[in-house]
N, CA and C of each residue as an Amber inpcrd file, in Angstrom:
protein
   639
 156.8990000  26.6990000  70.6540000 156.1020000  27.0690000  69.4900000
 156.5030000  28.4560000  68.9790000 156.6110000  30.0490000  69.9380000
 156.9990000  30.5600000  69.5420000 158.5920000  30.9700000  68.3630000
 159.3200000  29.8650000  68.9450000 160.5850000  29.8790000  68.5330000
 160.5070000  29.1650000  67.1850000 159.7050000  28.7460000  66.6990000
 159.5080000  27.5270000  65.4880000 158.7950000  28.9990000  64.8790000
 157.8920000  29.7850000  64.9410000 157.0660000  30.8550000  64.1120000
 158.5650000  32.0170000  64.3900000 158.9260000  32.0090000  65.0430000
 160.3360000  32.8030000  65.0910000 161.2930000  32.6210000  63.9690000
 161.6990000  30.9510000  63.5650000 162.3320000  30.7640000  63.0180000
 161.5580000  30.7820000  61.4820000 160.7380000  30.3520000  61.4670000
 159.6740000  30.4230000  59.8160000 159.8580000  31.8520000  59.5820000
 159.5890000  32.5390000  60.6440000 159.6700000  34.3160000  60.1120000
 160.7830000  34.5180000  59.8050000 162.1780000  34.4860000  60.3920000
 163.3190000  34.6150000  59.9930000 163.7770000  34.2760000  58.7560000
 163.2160000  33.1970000  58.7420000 163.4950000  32.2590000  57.1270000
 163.3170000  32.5710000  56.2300000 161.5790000  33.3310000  56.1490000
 160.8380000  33.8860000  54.9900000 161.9060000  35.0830000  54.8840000
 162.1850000  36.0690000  55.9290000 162.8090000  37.1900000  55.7380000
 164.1410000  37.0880000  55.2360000 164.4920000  36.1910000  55.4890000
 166.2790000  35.9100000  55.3750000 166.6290000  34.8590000  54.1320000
 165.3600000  34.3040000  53.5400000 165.5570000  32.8910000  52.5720000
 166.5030000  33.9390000  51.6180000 166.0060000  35.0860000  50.9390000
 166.9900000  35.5800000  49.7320000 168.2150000  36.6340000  50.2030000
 167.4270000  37.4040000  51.3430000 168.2240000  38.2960000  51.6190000
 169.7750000  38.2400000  52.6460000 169.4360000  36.7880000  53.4140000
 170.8300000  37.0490000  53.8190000 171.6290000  35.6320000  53.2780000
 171.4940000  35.1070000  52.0480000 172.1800000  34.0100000  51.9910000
 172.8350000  34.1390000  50.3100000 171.6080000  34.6820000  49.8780000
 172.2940000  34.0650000  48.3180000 173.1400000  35.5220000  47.6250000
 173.9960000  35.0730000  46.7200000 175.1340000  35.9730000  46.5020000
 174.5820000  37.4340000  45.7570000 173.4630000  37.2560000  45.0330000
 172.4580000  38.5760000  44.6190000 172.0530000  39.5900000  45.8680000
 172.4150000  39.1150000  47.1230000 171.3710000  39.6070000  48.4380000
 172.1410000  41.6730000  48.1470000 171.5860000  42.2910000  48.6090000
 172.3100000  43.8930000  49.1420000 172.9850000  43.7290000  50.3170000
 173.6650000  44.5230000  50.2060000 174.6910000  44.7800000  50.8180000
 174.4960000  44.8720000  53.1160000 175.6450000  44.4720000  53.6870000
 174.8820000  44.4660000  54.9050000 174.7910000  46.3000000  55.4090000
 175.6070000  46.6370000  55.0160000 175.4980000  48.1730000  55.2070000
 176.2440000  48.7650000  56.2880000 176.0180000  49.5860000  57.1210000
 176.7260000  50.3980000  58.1800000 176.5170000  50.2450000  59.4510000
 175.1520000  49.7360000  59.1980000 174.1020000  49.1010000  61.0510000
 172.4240000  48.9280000  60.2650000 171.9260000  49.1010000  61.1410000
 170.5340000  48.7110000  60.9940000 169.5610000  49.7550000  61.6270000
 168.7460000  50.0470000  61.1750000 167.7810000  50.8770000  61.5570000
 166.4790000  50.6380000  61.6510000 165.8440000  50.4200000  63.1640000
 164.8760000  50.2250000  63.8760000 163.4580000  51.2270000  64.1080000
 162.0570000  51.0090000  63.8720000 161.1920000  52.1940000  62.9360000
 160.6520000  51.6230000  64.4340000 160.4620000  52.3050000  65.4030000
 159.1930000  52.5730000  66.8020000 157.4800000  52.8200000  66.3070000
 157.1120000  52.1980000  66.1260000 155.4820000  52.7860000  65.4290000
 154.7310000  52.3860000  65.7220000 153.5940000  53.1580000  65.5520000
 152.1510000  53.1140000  66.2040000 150.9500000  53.2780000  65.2000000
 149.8120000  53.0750000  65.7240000 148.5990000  53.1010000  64.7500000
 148.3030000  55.2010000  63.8400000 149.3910000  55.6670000  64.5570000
 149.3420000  56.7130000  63.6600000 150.9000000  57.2640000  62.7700000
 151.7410000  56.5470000  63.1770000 152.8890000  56.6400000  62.0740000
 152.3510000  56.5090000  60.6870000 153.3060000  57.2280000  59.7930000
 153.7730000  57.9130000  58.8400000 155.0240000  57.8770000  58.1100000
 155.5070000  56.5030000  57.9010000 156.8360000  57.0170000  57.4260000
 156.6750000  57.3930000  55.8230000 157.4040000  58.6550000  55.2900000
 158.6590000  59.0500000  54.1430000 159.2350000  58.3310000  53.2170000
 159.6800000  58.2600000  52.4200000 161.0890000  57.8430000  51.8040000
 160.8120000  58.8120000  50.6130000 162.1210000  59.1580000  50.2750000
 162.5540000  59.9300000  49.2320000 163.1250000  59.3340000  48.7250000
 163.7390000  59.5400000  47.5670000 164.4350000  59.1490000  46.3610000
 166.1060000  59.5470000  46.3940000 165.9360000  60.5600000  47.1830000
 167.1430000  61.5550000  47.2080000 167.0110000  62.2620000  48.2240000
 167.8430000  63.2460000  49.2510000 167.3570000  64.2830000  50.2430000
 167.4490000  65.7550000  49.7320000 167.4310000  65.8750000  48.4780000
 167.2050000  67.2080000  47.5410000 165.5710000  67.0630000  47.0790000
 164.7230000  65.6430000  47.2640000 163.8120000  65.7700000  46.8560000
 162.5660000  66.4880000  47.8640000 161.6080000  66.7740000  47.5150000
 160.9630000  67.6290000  48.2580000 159.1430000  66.8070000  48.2560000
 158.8350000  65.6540000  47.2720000 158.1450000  64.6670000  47.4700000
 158.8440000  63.3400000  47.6930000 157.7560000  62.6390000  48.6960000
 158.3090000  61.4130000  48.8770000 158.1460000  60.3310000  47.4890000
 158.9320000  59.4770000  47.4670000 158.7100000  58.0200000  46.4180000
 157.3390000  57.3490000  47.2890000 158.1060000  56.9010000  48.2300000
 156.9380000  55.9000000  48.9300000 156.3690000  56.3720000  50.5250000
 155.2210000  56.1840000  50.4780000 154.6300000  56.6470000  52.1950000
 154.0270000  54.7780000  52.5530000 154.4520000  54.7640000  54.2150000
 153.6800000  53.7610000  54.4220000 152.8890000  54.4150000  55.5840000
 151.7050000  54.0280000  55.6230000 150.5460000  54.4790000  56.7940000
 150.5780000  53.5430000  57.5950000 150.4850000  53.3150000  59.2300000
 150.1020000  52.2750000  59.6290000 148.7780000  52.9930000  60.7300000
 148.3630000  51.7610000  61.0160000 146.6780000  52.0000000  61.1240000
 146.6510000  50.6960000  62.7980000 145.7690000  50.4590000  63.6560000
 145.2910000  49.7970000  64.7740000 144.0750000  49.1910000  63.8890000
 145.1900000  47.7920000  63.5770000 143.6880000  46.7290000  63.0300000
 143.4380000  45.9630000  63.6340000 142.1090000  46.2700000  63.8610000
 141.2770000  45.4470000  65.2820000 141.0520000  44.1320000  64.8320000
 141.0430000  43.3510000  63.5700000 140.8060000  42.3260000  63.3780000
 141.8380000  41.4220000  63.5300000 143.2770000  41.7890000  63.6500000
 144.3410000  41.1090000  64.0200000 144.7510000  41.6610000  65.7110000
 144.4300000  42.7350000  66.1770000 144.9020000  42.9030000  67.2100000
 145.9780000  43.6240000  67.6660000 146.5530000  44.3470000  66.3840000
 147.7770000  44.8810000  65.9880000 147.8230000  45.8590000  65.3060000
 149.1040000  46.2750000  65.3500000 149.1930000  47.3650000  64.3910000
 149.2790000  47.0820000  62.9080000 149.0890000  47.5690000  61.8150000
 148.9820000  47.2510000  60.0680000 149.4540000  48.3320000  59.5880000
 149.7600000  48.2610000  57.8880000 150.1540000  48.9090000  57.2010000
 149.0490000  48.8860000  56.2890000 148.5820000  50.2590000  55.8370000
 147.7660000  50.3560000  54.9110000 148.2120000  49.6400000  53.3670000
 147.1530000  48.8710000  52.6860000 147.5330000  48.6040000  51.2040000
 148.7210000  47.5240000  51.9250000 149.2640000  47.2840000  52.6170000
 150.4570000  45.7410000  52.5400000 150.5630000  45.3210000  51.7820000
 149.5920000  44.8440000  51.0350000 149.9430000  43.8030000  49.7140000
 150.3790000  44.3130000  48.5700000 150.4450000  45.5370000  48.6450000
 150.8480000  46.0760000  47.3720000 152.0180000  46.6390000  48.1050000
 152.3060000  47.2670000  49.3790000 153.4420000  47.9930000  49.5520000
 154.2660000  46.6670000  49.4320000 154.3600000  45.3700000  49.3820000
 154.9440000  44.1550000  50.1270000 155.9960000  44.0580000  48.0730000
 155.4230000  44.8370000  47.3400000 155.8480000  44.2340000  45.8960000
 157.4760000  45.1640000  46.0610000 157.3370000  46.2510000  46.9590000
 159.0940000  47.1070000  47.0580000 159.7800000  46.8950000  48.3580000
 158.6200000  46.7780000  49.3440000 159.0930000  46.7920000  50.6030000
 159.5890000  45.2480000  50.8980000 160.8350000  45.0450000  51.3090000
 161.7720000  43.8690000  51.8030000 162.5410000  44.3940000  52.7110000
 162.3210000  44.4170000  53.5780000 163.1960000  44.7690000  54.5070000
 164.0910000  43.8890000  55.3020000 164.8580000  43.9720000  56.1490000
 165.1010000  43.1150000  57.3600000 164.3230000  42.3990000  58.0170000
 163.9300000  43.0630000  58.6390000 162.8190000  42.5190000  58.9950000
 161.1420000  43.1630000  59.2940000 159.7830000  42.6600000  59.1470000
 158.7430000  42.8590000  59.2840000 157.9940000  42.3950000  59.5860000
 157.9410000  42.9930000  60.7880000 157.3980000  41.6680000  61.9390000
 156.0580000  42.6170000  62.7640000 154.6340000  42.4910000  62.1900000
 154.2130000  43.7560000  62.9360000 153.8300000  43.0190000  64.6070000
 153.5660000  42.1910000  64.6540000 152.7690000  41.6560000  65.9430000
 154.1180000  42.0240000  66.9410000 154.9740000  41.7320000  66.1460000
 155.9300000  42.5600000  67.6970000 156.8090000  43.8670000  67.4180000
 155.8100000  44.7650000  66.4920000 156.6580000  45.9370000  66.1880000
 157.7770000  45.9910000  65.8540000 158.0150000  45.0450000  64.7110000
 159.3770000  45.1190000  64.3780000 159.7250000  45.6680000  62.9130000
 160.0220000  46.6510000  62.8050000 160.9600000  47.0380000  61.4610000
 162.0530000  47.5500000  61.5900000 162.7990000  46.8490000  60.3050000
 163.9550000  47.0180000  60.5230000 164.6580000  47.3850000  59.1430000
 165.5110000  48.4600000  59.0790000 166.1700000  48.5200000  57.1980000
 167.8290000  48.3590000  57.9490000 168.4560000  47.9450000  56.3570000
 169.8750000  47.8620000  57.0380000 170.1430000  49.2490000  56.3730000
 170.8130000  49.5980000  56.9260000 171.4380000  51.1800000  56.6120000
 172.7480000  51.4690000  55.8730000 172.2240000  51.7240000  54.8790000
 173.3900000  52.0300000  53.7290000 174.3640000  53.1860000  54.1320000
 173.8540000  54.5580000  54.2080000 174.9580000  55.4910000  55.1030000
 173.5630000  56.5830000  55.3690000 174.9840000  57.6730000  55.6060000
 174.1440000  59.0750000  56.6280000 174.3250000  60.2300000  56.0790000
 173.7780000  60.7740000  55.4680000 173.8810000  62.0090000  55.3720000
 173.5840000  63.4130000  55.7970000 174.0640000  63.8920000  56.8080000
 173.3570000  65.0180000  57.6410000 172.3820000  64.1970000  58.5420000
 170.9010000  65.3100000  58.6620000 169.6160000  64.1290000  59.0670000
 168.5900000  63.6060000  57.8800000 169.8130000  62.8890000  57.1860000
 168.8460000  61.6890000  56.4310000 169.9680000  60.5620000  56.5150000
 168.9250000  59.3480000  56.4530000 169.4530000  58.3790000  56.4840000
 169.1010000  57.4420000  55.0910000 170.1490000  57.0810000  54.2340000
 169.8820000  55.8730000  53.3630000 169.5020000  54.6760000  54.1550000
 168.2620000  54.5310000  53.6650000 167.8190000  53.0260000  54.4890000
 167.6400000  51.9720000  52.7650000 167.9850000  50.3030000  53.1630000
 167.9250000  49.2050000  51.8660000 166.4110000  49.1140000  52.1250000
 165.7340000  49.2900000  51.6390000 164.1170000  48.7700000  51.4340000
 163.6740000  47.6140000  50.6420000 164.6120000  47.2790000  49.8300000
 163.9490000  45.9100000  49.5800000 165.8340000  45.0600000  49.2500000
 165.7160000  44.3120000  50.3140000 166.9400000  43.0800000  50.6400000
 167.5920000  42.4160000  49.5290000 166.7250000  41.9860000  48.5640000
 166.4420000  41.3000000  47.0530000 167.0830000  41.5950000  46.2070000
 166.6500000  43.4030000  46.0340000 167.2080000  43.8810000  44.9890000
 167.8570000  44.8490000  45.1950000 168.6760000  45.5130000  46.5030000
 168.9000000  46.0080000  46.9340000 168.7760000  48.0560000  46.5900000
 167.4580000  47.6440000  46.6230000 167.0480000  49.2270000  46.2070000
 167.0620000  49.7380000  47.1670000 167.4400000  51.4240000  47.4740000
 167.5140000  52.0440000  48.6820000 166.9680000  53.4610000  48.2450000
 166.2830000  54.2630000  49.3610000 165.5310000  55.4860000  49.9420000
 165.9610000  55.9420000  50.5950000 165.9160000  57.3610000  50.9980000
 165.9690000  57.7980000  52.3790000 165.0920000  58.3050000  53.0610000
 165.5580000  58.0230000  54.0940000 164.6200000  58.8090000  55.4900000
 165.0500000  60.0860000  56.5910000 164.2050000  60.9580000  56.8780000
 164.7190000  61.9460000  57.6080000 164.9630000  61.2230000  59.0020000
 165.7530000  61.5390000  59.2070000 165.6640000  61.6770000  61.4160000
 164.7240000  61.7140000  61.8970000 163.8840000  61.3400000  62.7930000
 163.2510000  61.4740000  63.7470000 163.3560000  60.7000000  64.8040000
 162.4170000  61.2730000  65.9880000 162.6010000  60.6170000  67.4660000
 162.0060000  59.3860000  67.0970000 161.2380000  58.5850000  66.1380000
 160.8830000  57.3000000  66.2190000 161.7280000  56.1360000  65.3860000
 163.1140000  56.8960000  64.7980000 163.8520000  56.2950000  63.9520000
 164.9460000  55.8450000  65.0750000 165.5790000  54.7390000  65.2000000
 166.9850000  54.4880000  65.6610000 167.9220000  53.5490000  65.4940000
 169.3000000  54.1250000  65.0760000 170.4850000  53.3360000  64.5300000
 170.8140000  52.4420000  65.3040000 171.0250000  51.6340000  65.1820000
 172.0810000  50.2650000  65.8770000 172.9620000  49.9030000  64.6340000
 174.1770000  49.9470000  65.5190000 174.9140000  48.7140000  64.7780000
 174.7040000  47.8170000  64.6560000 175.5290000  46.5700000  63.8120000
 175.1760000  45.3490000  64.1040000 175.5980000  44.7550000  65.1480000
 176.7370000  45.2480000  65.9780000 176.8910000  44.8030000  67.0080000
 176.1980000  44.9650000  68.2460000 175.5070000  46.2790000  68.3600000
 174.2310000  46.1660000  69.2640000 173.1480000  45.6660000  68.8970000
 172.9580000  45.4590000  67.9580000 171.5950000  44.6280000  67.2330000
 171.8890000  43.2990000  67.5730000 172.8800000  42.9300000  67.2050000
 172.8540000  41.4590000  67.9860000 172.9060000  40.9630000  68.6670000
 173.2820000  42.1020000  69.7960000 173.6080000  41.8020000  71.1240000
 172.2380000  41.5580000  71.9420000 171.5930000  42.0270000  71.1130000
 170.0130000  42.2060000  71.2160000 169.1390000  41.2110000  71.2300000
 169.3960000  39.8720000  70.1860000 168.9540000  38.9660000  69.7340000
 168.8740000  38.1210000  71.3830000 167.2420000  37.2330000  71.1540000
 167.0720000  36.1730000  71.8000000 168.0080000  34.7920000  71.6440000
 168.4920000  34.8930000  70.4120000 169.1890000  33.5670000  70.0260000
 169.4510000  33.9380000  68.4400000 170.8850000  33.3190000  68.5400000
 172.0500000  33.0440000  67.4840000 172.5780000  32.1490000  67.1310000
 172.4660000  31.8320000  65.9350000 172.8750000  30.6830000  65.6410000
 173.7690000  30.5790000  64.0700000 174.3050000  29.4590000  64.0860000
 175.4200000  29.4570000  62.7950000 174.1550000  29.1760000  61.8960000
 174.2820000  29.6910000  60.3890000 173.6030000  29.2180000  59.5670000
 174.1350000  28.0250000  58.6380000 172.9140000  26.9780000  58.4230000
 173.3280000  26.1500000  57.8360000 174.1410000  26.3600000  56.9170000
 173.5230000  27.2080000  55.7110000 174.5630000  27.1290000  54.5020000
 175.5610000  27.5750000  55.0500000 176.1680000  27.9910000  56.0090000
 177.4420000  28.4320000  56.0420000 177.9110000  27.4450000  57.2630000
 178.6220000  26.2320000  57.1020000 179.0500000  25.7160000  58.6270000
 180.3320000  26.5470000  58.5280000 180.8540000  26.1250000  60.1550000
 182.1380000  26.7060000  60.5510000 181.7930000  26.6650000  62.0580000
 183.0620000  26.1360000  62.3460000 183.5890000  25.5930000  63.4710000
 183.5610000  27.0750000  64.7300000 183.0830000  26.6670000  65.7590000
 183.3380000  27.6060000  67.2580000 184.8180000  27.4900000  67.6030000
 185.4250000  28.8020000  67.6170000 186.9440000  28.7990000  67.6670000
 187.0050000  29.2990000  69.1700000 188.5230000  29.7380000  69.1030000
 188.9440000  30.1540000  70.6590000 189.1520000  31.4400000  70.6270000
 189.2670000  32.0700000  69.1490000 189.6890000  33.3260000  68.9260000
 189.3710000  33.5720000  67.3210000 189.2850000  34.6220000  67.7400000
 188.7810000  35.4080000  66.1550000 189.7630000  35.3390000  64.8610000
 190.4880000  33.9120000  64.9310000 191.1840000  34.2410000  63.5860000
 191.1750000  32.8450000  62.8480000 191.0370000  32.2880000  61.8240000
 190.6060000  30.9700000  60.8760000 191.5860000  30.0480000  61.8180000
 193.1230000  30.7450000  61.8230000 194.0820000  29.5020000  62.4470000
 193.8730000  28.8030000  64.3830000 192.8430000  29.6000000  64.5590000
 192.6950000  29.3250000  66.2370000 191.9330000  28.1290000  66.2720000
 192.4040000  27.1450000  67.1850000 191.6720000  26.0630000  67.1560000
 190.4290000  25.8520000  67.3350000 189.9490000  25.1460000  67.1040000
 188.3260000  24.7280000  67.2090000 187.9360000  24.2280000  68.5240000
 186.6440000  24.5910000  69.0530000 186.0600000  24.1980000  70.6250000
 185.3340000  23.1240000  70.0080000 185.4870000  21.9720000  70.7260000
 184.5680000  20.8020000  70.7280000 183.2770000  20.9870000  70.9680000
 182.6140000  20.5800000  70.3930000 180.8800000  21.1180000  70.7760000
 179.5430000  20.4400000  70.3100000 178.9720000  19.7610000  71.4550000
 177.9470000  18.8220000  70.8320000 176.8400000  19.4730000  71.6030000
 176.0750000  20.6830000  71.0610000 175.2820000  20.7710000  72.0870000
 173.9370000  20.1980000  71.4450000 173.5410000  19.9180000  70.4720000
 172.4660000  19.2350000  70.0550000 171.8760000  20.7050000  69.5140000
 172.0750000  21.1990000  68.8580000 171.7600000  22.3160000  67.7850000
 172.4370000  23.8070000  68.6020000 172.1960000  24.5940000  67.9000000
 173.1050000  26.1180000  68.2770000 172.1600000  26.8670000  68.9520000
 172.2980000  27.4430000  69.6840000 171.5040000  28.3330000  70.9420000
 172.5050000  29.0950000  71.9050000 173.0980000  30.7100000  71.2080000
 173.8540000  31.6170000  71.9870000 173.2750000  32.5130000  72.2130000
 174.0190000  33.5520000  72.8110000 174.0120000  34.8510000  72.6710000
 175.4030000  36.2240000  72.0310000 175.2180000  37.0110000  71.7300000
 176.6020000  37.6100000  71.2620000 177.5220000  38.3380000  72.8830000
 178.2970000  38.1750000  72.6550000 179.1440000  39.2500000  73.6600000
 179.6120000  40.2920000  73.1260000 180.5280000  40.2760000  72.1060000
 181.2620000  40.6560000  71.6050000 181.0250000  40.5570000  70.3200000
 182.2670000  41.9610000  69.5120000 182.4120000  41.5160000  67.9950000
 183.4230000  42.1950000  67.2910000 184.3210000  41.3880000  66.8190000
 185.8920000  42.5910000  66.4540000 186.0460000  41.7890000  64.8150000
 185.4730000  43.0790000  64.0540000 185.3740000  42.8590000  62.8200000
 184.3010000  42.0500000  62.1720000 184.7980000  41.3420000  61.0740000
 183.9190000  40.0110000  60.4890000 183.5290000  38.4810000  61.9750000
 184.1690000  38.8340000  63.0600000 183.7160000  38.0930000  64.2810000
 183.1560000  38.6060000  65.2940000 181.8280000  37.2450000  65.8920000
 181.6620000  37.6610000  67.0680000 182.0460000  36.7070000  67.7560000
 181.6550000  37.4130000  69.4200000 181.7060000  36.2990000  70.7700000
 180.5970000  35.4500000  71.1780000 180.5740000  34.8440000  71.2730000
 178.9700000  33.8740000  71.4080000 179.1200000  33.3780000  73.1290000
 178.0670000  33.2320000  73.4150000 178.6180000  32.4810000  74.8090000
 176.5150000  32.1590000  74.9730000 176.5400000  30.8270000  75.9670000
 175.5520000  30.1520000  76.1020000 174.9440000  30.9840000  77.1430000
 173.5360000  31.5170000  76.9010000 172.7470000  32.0820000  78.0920000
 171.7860000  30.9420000  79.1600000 171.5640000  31.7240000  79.7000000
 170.4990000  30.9450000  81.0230000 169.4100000  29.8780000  80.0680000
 169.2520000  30.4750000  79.2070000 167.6590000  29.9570000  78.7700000
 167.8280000  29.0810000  77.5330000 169.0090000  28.6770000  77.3710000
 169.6040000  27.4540000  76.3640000 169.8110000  26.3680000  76.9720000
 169.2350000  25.4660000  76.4560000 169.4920000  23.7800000  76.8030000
 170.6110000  22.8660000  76.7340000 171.4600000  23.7730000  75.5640000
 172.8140000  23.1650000  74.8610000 173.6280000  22.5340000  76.0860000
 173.7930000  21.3130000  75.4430000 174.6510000  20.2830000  76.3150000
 176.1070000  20.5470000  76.6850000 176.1580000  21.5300000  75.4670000
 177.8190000  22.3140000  76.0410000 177.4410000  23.7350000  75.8190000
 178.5370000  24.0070000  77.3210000 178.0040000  25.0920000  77.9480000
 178.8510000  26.3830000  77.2130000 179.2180000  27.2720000  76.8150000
 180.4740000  27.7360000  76.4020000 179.8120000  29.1980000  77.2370000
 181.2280000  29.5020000  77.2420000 181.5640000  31.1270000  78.0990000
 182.0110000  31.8500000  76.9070000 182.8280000  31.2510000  76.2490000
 183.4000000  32.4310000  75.1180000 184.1310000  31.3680000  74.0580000
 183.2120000  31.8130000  72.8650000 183.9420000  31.3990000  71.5620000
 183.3930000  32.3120000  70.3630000 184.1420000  31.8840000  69.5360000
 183.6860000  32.6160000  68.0000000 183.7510000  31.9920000  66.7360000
 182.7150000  33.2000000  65.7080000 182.5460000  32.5100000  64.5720000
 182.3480000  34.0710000  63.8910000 182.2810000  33.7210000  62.5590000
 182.5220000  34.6590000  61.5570000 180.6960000  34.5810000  61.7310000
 180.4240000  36.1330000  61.2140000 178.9200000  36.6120000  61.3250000
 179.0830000  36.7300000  59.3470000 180.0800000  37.1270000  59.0520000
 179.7480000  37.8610000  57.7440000 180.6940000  37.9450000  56.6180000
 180.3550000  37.6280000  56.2520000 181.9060000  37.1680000  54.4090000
 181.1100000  38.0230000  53.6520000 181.7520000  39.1850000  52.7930000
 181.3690000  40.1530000  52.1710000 180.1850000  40.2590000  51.9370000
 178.9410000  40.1820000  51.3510000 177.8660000  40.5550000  51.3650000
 176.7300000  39.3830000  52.3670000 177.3920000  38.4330000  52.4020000
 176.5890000  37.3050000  53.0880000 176.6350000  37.4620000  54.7040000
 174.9300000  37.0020000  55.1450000 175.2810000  36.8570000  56.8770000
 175.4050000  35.6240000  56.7620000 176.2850000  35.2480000  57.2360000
 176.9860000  33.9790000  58.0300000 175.6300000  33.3070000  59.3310000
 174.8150000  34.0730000  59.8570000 174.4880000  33.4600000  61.0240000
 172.7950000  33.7820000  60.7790000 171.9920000  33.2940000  61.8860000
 170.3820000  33.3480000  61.5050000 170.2980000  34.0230000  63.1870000
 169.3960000  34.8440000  63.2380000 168.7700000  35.5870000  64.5440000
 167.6420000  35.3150000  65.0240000 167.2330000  35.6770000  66.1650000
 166.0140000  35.4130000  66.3340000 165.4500000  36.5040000  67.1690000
 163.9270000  37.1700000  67.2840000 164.5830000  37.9790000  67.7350000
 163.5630000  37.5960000  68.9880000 162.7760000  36.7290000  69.6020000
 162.0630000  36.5870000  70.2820000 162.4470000  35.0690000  71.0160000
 161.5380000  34.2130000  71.6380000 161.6740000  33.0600000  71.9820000
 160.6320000  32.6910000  71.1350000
């Protein structure tokens, strides 16, 4: 059950932003917001500016059990992020670049509008290759098929593979490829140790994440 509300969340988050050719850009890595019922984040417009554009408050709402964002429904008309996931503390911006200690973070996926944010101890970069390495489960995305190879290049042959839907993990990742290989907690009828597939063709993700069971 979790993995089915895993995947609906992914979906909602990912239906515009990681598939269709309008989406923003994937960026430099991804940036992960640690927060609590008294965070505070920023965004500026610029790092010459000296007021913020947008503040989000988050608050301990006892009626869900969780942490919240003040006003949501109205912050929800700019804010698109990666992902926003509060029941398991998840935010996420993809990160456009760095400047000093500010960071361009994409705030809304869609339209690819971007802010920045200062540094702090509750802000932290990942690549995408540690971000994915991260993931509970990986999988090829439909709109994009493509074959599990032996090696990271279009001409390497294809691995036979019937596992009755996709369920990896990443190992690896050299360039527009990663390494996938089957963990403990996948059912897949074929087992693989090491193969690959393209994550990313210029602005598009190639693959769907998950980040829980």
């Amino acid at each position: 059950m979790r993995r089915i509300i895993a995947f609906l969340f992914i979906q909602l988050q990912c239906s515009l932003t990681c598939s269709f050719a309008a989406e923003s850009e994937l960026g430099i890595g991804l940036l992960s917001v640690e927060f609590n019922e008294i965070t505070v984040l920023k965004f500026y417009a610029t790092p010459k500016n000296h007021k913020p554009i947008k503040v989000l408050e988050f608050f301990n709402d006892e009626s869900t059990n969780s942490w919240n964002i003040k006003n949501l429904k109205n912050e929800r008309q700019w804010l698109k992020p990666e992902t926003l996931w509060l029941d398991y503390s998840s935010l996420v911006f993809r990160c456009k670049s760095v400047k000093g200690d500010w960071i361009e973070v994409i705030v809304n996926n869609e339209s690819g509008l971007s802010y920045w944010l200062q540094k702090s101890s509750n802000i932290k970069f990942k690549t995408w290759e540690t971000f994915l390495k991260e993931m509970f489960v990986v999988e090829r995305a439909k709109k994009y098929p493509q074959r599990i190879r032996r090696q990271p290049v279009d001409a390497s042959p294809g691995i036979q593979y019937d596992g009755g839907g996709d369920c990896f993990q990443v190992k690896s990742m050299k360039g527009n490829w990663i390494e996938l290989f089957t963990p403990a907690h996948c059912d897949n009828k074929t087992k693989i140790k090491s193969g690959w597939i393209q994550w990313r063709k210029g602005k598009s993700l190639l693959i769907s994440y998950f980040i829980t069971s």
